[in-house]
N, C-alpha and C positions, 0 to 999 in steps of 0.2 A: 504494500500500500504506500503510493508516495505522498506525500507532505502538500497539505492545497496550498501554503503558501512558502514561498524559497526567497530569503535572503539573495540581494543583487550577486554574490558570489557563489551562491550556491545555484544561481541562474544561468549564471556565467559557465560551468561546467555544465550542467545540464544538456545546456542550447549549443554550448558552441558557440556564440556569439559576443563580441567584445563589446565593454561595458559605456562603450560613448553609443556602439548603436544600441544600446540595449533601452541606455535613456533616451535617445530621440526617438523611439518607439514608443516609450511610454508616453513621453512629450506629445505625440502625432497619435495617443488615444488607441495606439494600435497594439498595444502588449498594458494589461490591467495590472495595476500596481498599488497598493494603499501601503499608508504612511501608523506605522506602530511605533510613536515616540519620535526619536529622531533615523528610526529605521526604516529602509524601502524595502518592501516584499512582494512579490510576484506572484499573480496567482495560474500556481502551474499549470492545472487543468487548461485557461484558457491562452496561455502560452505553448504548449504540447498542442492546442487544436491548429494556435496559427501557423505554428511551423506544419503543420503536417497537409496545413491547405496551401503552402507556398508551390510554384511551378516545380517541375521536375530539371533536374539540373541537363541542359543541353551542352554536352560535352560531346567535342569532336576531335577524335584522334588526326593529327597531321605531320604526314611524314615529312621529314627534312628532303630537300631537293638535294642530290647527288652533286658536286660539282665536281667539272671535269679538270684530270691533271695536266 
């Protein structure tokens, strides 16, 4: 059972994601966060939906061009 809500550094491993964009997410309403004291916590559930609704990573293998001797 994970934790509904994770400390910005326990976010930070979770997600993968580094902690300036972590806050201009929250900033831009797009990742939920409330304030416990002078603590910010994330609330995981709806951070695990948004990551899991982000596009699929379009990676494309590209070979190096040969160059001639």
């Amino acid at each position: 059972m994970s934790p509904k809500y994770a400390s910005i550094q326990d976010w930070l491993k979770i997600s993968g994601l580094g902690r300036t964009t972590v806050y201009h997410l929250i900033a831009e309403g797009k990742l939920h966060a409330v304030k416990a004291g002078t603590r910010t916590l994330v609330d995981v559930e709806h951070g695990l939906a948004w990551l899991a609704a982000r596009p699929a990573a379009d990676i494309r293998c590209v070979r190096p061009t040969r160059v001639a001797a």
